[in-house]
DOTOR-170474 format. One record per atom (N, C-alpha, C, O): x, y, z; residue in one letter. Coordinates in pm, whole numbers, padded with zeros to 5 digits, always signed. Layout:
BEGIN
XYZA/...
END
This chain:
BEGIN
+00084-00117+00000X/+00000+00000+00000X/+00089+00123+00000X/+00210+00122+00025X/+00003+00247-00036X/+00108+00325-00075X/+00075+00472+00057X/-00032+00521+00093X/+00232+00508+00103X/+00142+00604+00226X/+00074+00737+00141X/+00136+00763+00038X/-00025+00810+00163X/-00101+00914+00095X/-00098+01030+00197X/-00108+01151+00175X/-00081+00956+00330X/-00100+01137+00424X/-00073+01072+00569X/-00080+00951+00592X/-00039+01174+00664X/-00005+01103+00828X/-00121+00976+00819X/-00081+00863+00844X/-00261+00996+00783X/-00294+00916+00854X/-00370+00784+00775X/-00453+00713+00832X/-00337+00770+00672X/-00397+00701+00577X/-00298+00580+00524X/-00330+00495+00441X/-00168+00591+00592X/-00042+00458+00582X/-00111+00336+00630X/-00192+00330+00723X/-00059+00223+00538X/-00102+00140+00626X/+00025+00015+00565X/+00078+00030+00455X/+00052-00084+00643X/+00122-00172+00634X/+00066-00237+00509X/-00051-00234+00472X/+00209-00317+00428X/+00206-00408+00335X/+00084-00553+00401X/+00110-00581+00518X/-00013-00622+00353X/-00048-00756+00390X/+00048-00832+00375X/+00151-00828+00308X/-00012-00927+00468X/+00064-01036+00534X/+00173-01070+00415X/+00296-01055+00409X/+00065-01127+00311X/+00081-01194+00167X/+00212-01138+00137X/+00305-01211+00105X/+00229-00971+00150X/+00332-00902+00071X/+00399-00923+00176X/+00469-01010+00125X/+00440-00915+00288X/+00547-00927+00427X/+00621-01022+00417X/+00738-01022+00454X/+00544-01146+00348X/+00619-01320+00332X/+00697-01288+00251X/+00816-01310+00272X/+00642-01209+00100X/+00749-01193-00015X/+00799-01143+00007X/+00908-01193-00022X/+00822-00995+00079X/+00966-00891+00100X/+01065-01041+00177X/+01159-01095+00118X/+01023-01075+00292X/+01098-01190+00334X/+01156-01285+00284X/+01263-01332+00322X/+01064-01335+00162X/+01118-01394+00095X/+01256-01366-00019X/+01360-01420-00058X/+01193-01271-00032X/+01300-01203-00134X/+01464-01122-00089X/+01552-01085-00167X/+01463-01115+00046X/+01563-01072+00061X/+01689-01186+00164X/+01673-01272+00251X/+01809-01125+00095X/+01929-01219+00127X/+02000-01161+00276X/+02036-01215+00381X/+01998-01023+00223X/+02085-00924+00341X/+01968-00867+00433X/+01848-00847+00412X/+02049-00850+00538X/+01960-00739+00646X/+02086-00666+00686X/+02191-00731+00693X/+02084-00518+00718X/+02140-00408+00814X/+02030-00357+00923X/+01923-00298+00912X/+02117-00417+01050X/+02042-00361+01184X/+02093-00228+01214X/+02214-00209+01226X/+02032-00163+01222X/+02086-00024+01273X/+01994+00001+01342X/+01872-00011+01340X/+02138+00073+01464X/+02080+00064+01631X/+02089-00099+01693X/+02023-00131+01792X/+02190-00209+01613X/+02189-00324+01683X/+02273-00308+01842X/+02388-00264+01845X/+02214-00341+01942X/+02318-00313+02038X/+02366-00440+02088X/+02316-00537+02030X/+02465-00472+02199X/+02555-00539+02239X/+02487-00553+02374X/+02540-00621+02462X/+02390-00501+02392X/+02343-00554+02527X/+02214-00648+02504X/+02114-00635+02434X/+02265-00766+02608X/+02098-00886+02591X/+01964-00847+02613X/+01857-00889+02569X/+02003-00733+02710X/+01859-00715+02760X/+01762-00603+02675X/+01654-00558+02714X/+01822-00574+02562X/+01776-00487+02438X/+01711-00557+02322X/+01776-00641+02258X/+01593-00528+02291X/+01563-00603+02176X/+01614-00587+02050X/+01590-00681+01975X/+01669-00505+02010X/+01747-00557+01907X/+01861-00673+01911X/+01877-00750+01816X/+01930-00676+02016X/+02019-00753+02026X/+01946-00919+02007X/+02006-01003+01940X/+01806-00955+02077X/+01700-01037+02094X/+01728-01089+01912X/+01786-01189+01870X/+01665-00985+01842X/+01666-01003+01713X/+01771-01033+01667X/+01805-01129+01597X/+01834-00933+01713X/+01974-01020+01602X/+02005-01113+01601X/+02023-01164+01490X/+02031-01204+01738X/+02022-01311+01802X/+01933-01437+01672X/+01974-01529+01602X/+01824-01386+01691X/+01752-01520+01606X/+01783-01507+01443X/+01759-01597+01362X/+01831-01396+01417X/+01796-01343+01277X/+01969-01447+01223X/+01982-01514+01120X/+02060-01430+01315X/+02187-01516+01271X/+02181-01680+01300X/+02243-01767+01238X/+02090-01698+01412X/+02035-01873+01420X/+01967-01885+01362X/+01991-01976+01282X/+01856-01830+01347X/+01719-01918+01258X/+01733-01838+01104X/+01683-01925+01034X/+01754-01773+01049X/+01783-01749+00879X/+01859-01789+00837X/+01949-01854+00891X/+01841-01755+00696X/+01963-01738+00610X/+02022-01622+00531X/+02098-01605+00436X/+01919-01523+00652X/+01993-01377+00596X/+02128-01337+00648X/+02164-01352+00765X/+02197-01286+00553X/+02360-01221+00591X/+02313-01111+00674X/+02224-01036+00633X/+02369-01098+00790X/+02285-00987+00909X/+02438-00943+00884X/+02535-01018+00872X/+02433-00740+00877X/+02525-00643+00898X/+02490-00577+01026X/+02370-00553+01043X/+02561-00549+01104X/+02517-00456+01229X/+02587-00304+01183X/+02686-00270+01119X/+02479-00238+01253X/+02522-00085+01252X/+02519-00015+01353X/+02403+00005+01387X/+02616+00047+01438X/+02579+00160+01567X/+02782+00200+01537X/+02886+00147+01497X/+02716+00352+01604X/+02850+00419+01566X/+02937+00376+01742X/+03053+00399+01779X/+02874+00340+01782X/+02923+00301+01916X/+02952+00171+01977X/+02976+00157+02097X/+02949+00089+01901X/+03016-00039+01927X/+03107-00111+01814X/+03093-00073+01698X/+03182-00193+01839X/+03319-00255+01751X/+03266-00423+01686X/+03292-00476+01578X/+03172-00479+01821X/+03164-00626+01794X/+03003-00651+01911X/+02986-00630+02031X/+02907-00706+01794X/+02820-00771+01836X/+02771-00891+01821X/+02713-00904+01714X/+02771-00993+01894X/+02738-01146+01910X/+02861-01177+01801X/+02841-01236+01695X/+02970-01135+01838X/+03060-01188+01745X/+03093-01154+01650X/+03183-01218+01597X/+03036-01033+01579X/+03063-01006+01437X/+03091-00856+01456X/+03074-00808+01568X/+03140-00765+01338X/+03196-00656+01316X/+03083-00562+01280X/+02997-00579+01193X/+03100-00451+01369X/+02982-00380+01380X/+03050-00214+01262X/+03153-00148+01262X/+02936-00213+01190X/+03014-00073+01115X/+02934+00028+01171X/+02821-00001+01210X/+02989+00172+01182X/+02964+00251+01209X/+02859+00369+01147X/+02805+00462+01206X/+02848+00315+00960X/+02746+00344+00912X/+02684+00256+00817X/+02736+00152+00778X/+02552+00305+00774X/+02479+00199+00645X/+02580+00227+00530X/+02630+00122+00489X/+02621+00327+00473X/+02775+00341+00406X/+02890+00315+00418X/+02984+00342+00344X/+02887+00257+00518X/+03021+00162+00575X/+02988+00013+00539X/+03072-00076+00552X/+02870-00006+00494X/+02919-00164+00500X/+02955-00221+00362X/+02935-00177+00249X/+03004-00314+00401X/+03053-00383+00239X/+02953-00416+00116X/+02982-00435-00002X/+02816-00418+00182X/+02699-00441+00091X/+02600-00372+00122X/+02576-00350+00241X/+02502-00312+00001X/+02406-00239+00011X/+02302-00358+00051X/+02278-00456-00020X/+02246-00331+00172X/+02122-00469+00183X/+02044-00468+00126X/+02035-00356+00078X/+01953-00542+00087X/+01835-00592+00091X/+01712-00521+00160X/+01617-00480+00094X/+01720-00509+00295X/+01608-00494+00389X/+01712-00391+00501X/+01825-00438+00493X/+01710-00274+00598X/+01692-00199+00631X/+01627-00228+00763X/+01508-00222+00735X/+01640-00262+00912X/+01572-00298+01002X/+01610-00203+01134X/+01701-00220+01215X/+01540-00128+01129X/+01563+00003+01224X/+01564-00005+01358X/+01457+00048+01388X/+01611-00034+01446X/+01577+00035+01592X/+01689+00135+01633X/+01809+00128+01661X/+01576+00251+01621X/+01610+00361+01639X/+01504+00464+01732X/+01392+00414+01726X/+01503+00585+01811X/+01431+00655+01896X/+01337+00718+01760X/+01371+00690+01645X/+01232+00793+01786X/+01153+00859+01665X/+01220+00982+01615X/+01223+01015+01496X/+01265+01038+01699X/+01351+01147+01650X/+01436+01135+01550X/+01420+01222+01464X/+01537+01045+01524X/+01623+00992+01450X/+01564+00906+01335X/+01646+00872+01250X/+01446+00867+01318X/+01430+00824+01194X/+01481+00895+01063X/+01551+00841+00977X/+01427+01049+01062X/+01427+01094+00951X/+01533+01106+00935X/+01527+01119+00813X/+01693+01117+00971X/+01809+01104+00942X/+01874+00954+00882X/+01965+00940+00800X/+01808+00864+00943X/+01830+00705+00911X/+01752+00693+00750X/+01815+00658+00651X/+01636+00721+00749X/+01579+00744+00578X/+01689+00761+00501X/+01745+00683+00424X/+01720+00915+00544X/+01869+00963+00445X/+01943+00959+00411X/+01980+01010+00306X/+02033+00858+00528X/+02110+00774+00502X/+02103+00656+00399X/+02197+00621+00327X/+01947+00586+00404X/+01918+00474+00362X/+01908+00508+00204X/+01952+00429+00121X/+01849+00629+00169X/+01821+00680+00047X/+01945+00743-00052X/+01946+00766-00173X/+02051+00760+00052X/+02192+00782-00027X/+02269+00668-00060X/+02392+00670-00064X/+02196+00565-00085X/+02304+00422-00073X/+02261+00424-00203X/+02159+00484-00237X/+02347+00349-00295X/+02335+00304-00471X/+02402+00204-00501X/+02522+00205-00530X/+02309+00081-00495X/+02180+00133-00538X/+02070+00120-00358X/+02113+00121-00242X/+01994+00114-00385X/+01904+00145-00254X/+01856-00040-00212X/+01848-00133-00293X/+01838-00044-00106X/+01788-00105-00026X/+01613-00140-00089X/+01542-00052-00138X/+01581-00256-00076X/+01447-00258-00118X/+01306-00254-00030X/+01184-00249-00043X/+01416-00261+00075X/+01253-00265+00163X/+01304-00180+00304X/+01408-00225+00352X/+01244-00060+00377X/+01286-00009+00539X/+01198-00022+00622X/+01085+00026+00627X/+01273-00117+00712X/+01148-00182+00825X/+01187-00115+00932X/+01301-00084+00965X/+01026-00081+01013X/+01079-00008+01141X/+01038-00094+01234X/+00945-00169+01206X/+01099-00097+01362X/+01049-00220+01464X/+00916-00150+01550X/+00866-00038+01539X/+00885-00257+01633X/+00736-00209+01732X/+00776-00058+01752X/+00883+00001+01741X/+00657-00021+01785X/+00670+00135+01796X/+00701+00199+01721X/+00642+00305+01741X/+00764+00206+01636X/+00763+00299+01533X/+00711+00321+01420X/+00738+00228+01344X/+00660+00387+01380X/+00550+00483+01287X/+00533+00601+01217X/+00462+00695+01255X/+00591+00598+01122X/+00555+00754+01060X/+00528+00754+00951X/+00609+00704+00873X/+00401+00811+00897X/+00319+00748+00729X/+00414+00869+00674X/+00447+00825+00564X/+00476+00996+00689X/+00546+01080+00620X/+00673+01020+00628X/+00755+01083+00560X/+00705+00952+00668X/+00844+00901+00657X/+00831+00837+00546X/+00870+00861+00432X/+00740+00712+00615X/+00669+00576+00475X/+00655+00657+00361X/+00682+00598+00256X/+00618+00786+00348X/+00576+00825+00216X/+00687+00850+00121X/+00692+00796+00011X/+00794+00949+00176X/+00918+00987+00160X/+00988+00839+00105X/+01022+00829-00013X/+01002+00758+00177X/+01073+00596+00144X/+01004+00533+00029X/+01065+00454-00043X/+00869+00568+00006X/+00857+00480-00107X/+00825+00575-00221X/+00790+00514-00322X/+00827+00695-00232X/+00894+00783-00319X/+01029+00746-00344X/+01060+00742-00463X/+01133+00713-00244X/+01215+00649-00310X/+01271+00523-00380X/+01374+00476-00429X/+01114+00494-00350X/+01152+00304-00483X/+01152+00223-00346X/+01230+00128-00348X/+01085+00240-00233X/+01140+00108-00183X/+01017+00083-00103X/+00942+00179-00088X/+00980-00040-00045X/+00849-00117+00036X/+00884-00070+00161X/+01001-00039+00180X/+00792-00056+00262X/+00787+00022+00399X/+00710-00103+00438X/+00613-00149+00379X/+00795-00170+00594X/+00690-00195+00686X/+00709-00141+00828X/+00821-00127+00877X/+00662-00129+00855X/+00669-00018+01006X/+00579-00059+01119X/+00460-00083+01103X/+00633-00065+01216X/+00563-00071+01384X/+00546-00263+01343X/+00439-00309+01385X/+00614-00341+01288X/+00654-00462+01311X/+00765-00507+01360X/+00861-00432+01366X/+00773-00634+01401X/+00920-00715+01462X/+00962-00791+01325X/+00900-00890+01284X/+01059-00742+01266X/+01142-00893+01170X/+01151-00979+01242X/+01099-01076+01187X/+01191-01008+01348X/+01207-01133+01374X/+01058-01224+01422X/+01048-01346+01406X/+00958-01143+01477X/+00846-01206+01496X/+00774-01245+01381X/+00690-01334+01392X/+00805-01168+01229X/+00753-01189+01102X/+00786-01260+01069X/+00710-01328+01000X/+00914-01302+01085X/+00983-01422+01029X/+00952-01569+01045X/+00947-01662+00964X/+00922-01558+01247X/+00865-01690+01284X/+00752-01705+01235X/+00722-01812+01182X/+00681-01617+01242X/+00543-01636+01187X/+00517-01766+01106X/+00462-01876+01117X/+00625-01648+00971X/+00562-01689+00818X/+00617-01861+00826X/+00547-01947+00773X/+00784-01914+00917X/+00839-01976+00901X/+00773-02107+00975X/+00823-02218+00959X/+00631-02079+01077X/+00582-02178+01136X/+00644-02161+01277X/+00575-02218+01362X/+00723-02118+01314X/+00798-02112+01496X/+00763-02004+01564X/+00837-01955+01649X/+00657-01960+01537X/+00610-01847+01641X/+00528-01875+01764X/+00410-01842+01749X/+00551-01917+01859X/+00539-01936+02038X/+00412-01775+02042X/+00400-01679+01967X/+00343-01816+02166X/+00306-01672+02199X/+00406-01604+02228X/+00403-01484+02200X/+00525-01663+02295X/+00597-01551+02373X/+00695-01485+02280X/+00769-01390+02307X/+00687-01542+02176X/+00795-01454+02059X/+00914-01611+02014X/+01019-01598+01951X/+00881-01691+02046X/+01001-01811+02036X/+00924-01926+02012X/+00814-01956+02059X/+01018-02002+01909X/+01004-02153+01911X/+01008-02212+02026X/+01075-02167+02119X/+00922-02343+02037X/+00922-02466+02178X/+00962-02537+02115X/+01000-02640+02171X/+00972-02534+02034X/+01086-02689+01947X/+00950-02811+01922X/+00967-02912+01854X/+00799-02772+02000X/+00666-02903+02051X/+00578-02892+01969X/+00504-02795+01986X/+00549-02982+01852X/+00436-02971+01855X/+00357-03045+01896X/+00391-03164+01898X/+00258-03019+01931X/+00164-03076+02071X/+00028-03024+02055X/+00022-02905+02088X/-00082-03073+02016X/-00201-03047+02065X/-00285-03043+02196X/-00390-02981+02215X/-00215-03122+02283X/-00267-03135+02414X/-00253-02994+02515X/-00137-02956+02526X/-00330-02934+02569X/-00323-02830+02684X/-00241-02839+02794X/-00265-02922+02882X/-00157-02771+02801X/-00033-02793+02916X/-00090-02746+03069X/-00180-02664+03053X/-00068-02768+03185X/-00135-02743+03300X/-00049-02686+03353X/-00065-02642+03467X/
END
């Protein structure tokens, strides 16, 4: 869907969420942090066990997360991604867009995590050629579509019809 005004954005369907997923190889986390008790870090976490997306981390303030080399910008990394997975404060979106929109070639899809929302942002982003999903979890989209989504956000490894006590 296409954003038209603050309040008339609305998320890609499901249908289209599977295919951006499907279709993409790379992800850049920006705003991935190095601490567990942060959800991005949560995500990143599953996004390098359970995919087969090449995960880039981005924060200008760390060197190494869950092991891997963290760059300091979306222009720092060795590959233009695929997908775009934001956690970032609201303030700072519209600078992260700009960033995302100076890359060549561009990124195909900018996902913003829970909480975040802005149909003028969305509008701006897909003026620039690219799919918006916003105020979702990649990684909860992922289990979803992939069959391992738990209420609590995680695989039980069970499947089980019986009611647990």
């Amino acid at each position: 869907m296409t954003a038209t005004g603050a309040t008339t954005w609305e998320n890609p369907p499901a249908w289209q969420r599977q295919q951006i997923l499907r279709d993409t190889t790379t992800v850049a986390v920006v705003g991935a942090s190095a601490n567990p008790a942060r959800a991005s870090n949560f995500v990143a976490t599953y996004l390098l066990a359970s995919t087969g997306f090449e995960v880039y981390f981005v924060n200008p303030n760390a060197d190494e997360i869950l092991g891997r080399p963290v760059y300091p910008s979306l222009d720092a990394l060795p590959v233009v991604p695929d997908l775009v997975d934001v956690f970032r404060k609201p303030e700072d979106l519209g600078s992260v867009l700009d960033d995302v929109l100076a890359l060549d070639p561009r990124p195909r899809t900018f996902w913003l995590q829970f909480g975040l929302f802005d149909a003028d942002l969305a509008a701006r982003a897909e003026a620039g050629g690219m799919e918006v999903v916003m105020d979702r979890c990649l990684k909860v989209e992922h289990a979803r579509f992939a069959g391992g989504l738990h209420l609590a956000g995680f695989n039980t490894g069970v499947i089980d019809s019986r009611r647990r006590d």
